[in-house]
N, C-alpha and C positions, 0 to 999 in steps of 0.2 A: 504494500500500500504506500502511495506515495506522502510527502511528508504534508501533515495539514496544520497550514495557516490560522490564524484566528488574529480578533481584534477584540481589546478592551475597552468596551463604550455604553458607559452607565446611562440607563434610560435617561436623568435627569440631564446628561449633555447632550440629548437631541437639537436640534433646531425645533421651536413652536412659535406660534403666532397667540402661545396663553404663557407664555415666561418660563416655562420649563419643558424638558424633553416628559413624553406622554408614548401613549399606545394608541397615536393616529397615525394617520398616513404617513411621517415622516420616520417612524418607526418602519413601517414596509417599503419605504423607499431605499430605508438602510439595508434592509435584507436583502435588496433587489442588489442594489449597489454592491453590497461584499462579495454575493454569491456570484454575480460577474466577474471579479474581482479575483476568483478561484479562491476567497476564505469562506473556510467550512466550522468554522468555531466564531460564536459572539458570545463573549462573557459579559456580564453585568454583573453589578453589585446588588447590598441585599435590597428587596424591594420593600420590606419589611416595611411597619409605621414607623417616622423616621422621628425619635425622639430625643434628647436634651444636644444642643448645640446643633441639630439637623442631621446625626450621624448615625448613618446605616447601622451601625455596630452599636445602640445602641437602643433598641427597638423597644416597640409599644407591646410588642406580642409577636413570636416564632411563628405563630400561624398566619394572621392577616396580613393585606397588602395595604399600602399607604394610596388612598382616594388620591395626592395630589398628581397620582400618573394616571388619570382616567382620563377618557378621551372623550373632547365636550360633541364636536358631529357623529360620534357614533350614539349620543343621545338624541342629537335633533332627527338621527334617520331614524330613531326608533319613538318619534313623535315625545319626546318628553319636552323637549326645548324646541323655542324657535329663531329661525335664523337670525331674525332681527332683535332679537334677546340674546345673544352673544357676539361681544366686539373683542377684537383684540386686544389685549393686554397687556402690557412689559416684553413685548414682540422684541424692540431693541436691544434691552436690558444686556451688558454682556456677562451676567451673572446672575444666576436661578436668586431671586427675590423671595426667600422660603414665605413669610408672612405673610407678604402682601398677595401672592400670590393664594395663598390658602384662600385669604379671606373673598378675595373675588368668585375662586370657585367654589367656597362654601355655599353661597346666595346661589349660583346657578344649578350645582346639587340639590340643596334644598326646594326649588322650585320645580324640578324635574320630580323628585321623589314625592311633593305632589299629585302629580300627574299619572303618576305609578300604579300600574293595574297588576297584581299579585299573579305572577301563570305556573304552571306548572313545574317549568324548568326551575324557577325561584323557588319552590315548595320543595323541589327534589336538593338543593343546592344546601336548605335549611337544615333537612334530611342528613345528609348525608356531609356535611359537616359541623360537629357535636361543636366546637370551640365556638361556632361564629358568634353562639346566643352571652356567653360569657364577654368576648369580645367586646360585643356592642354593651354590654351592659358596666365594663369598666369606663368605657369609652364615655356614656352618661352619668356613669357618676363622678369619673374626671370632670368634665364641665359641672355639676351641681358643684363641686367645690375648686371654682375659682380657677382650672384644670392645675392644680398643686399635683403632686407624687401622691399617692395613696398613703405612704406614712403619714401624711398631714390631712388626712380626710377626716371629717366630724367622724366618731365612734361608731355610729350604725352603719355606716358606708363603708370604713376602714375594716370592718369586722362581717363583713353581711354573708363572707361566702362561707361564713361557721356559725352563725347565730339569724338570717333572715330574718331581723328581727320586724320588717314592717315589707310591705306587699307592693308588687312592681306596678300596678296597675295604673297609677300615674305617667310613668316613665314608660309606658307601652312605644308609643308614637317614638319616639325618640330611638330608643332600642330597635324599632323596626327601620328607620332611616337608617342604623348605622348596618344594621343587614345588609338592607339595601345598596351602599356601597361598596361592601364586601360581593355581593353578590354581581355589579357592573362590573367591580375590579378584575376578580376570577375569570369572568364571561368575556373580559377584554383579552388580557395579558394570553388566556390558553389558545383565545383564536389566533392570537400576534404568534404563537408557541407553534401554532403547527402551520400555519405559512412560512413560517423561517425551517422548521425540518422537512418540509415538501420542497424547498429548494437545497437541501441538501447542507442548514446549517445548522449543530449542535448547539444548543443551548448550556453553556458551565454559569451555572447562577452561586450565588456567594453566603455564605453563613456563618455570620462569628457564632465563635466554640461556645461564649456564655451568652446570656439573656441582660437585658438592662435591667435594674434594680425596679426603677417606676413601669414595670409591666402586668399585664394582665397574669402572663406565665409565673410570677415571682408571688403577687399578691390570692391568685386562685390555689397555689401549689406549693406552700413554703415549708414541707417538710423535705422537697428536696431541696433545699440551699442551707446554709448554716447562718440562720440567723439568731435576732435577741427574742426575747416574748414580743416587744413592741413590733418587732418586724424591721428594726433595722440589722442591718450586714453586721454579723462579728467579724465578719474577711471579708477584703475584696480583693477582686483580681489584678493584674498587672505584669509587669514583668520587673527586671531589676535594671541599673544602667549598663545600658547597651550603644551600639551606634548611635543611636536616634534620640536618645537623652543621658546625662551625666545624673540626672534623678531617677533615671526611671521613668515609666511609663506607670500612672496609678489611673486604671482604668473605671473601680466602683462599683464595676457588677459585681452581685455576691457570688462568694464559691459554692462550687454545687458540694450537698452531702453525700457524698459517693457511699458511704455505709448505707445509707439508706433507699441510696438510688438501685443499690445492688442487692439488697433485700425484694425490694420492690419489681426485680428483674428489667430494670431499666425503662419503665414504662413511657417516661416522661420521654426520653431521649428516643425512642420509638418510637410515638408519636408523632414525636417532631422530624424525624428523617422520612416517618412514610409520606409526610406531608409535602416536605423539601422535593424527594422524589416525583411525585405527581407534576411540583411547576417545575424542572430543570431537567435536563439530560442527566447531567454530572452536576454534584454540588461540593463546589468548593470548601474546606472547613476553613476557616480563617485561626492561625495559632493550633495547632493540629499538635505541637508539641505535651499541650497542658492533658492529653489523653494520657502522655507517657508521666510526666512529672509537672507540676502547677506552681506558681508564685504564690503565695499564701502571706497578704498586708493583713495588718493586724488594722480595724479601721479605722484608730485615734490617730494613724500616723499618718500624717498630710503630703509623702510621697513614698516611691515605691523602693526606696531605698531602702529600709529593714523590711525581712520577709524571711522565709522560710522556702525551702524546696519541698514539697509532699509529693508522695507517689499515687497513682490515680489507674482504679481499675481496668488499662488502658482495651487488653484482654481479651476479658471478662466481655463487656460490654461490646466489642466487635462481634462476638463470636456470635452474640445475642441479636445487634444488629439485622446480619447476614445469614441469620438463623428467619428473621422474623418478616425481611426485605432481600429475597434471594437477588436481586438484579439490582441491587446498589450500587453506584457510582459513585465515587466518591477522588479528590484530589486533594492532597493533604499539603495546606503551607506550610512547612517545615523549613524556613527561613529561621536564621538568628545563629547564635553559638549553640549548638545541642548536643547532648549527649549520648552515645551510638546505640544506647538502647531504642531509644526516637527512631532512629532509621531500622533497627529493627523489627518497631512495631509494624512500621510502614511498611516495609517490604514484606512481613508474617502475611499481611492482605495484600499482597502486589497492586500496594497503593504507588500511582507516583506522586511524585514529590514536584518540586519548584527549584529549578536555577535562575537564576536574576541578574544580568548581565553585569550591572552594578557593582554587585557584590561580589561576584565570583570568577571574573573572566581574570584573574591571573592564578586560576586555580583547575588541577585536576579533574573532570568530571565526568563520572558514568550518566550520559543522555541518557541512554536507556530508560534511566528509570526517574525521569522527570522532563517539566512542561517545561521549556524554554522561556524566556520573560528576557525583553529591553527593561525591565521596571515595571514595579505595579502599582495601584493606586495610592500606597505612601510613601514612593519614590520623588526624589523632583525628577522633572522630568529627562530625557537625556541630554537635551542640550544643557540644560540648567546645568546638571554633573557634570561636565562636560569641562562647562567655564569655571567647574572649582577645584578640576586639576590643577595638581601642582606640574613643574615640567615637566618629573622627574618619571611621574606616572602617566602624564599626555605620552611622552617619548613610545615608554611602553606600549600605551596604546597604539601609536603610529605602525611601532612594528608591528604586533597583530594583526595590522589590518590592512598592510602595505599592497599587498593583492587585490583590494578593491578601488574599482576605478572611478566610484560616487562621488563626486563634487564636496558635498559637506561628510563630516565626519560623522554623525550621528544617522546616515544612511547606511555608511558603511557599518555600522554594529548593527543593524537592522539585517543587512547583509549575512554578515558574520553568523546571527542565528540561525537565520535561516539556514546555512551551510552546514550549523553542527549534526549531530546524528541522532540528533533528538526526532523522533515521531511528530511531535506537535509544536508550531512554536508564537507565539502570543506579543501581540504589542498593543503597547494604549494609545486609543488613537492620539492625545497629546506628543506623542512619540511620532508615530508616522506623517504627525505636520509640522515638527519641527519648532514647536512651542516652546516659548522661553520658561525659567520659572515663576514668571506671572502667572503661567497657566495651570504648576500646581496643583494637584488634585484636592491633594489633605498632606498635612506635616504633623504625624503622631504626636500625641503628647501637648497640642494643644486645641482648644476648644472654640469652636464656634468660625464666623467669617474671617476668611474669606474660604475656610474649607470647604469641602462638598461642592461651590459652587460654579464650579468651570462648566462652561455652555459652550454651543456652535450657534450662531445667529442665523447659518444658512451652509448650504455641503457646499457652494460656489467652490472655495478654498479647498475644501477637502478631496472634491473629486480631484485634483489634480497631485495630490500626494498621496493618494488611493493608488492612482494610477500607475505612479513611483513604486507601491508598494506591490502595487501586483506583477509590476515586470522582474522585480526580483525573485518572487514567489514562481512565475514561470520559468525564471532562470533554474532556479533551483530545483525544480522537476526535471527539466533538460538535465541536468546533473544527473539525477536519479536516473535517469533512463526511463 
């Protein structure tokens, strides 16, 4: 099999004429685009509700998707909205506007779900997904308190999913609107899902390892985390200093209870993979290491600097997985400093793994048994790296890459992947146009803008470094034979 391309390009950096990349037509233009293109892999990030600071990795809940990638004509063709009831919004913006943007599409969701006639499919949808009713129902009690974290929610709301102490019957309407957008979202994303594999391109969708702290998952289910009585974290997660910070990375989510998750036969973590399964081909784990050994912050300490290494039924719980999810897919980041039981785990499931151009090209490395990567989304970008070589290591670079006869040099490592002997090999598209680190996706370690929000205004620019990217990817098949 010949070697397959892919490109890294998070729904929210589409081009839209509503401020952020969505599941409209510009979504299926891109699949038209790559699949021409001869790439057979689109990764995105999570789709998750995107919670505290706007970050994927941070979610409202494992199961649902976040309404702000719903796509507003595929309401008007389904008679909810009318044309002249949606204008364009922050179309120029050249950065996803997280707020402002909700808030415009909250009024045109709301108006639509008005309009809303209950059918079948909806009934079956309810059916046959147990979370949604919970979902929605954090989701309103989020809003009844001011939308605070659930540890600050008045008593009867903070406590309701063990003591019900008073009756939903008010909060009906509401809980059924947030159905409702669960049920657009799913109905969107799965059809955008199989026009991109009827053109022959895989879907690798993304999953951080833990849960956010303020989730539905955390608040419905907190025998699996290690928390207080109150429900706040005794631990949270993190890593120690690494590359990417001299403190550490303190990320917040609580640590799962592995003793009890493993009593429990991993329900929870079950759950949540048959689900991943359903929207992705392959799902990426984000931190795939904390399966084998975890960071464990004590939570009074305000960075990730004192911690502990625990060991984590890494196992146990696969065997259960792949016992329970026979056609699992799975790609495990296994980026950082790790310890060789980590690539043992990985390879016991002939998981691959990640090489990261970055990090690794003056090193060793069996492709075989990993996805090739220019950088991933908390990379800067190549060129950005690029300009923070010192000479000593640009030099380096040169040699590497003295064989390529691409004009800039950040083609040429594009190049260079391509060539390795790796099976599959992945760029973002920040990469493949040659963006400075303005265009920076996310810089670990800290919070809020300008992260998450790099956009395209329009593919103008892109088709033409697509086009760079697919002559290489031809080249590289001629190679192959």
């Amino acid at each position: 099999m010949k070697k397959q391309a892919g490109i890294l390009f998070p729904i929210s950096s589409l081009p839209s004429r509503y401020g952020v990349g969505d599941f409209g037509d510009n979504a299926y233009r891109l699949v038209d685009k790559i699949a021409n293109a001869h790439i057979q892999i689109w990764q995105i990030l999570p789709l998750n509700p995107l919670g505290y600071g706007n970050s994927p990795y941070q979610p409202l809940s494992s199961h649902a998707g976040d309404e702000i990638y719903l796509d507003l004509e595929d309401m008007i063709k389904d008679g909810l909205l009318k044309e002249d009831e949606v204008t364009y919004f922050y179309s120029d913006y050249p950065f996803v506007a997280y707020q402002e943007v909700r808030k415009v599409k909250e009024k045109l969701y709301t108006k639509a779900f008005s309009r809303f006639q209950e059918t079948q499919d909806y009934l079956d949808f309810i059916k046959n997904n147990e979370w949604v009713h919970d979902y929605a129902l954090f989701k309103v009690f989020k809003k009844q308190n001011k939308d605070k974290t659930w540890l600050e929610w008045e008593k009867e709301y903070k406590y309701y999913p063990k003591e019900q102490a008073f009756t939903l019957i008010l909060f009906m309407k509401d809980i059924q609107y947030q159905i409702f957008l669960q049920y657009y979202f799913f109905k969107q994303w799965h059809q955008l899902k199989a026009y991109a594999n009827q053109n022959g391109i895989q879907i690798i969708g993304d999953m951080p390892i833990y849960v956010g702290l303020d989730s539905v998952d955390v608040w419905q289910n907190q025998d699996n985390f290690l928390l207080e009585e109150d429900g706040t974290p005794s631990f949270v997660a993190g890593v120690p200093p690494d590359y990417f910070s001299k403190f550490g990375q303190r990320w917040g989510n609580p640590i799962y209870d592995w003793d009890y998750l493993l009593k429990d036969q991993f329900a929870f973590w079950v759950e949540r993979m048959k689900a991943s399964m359903q929207m992705y081909d392959t799902v990426r784990i984000d931190h795939f290491r904390a399966f084998d050994t975890y960071w464990k912050i004590p939570q009074e300490e305000p960075t990730a600097i004192i911690g502990e290494w625990k060991e984590a039924p890494g196992y146990e719980l696969f065997d259960t997985l792949y016992k329970e999810i026979p056609d699992l897919s799975i790609l495990a980041e296994d980026l950082g400093e790790l310890r060789e039981e980590v690539y043992d785990l990985r390879d016991h499931y002939h998981l691959k793994g990640m090489y990261v151009f970055q990090f690794h090209y003056q090193e060793e490395f069996d492709f075989e048994k990993v996805i090739v990567y220019t950088g991933t989304h908390d990379n800067d970008t190549l060129v950005g790296w690029l300009e923070s070589l010192d000479k000593d290591d640009y030099k380096t670079l040169q040699k590497l890459l003295k064989q390529y006869l691409e004009k800039d040099m950040y083609q040429k490592i594009i190049h260079y992947c391509l060539d390795t002997d790796a099976s599959q090999v992945i760029v973002p598209v920040w990469d493949i146009m040659g963006e400075d680190s303005n265009s920076r996706f996310n810089v670990p370690g800290k919070i809020g803008s300008p992260n998450w929000e790099y956009r395209l205004l329009s593919f103008d620019k892109f088709d033409s470094y697509l086009k760079d990217y697919q002559n290489m990817i031809e080249e590289s098949h001629r190679k192959e034979g």
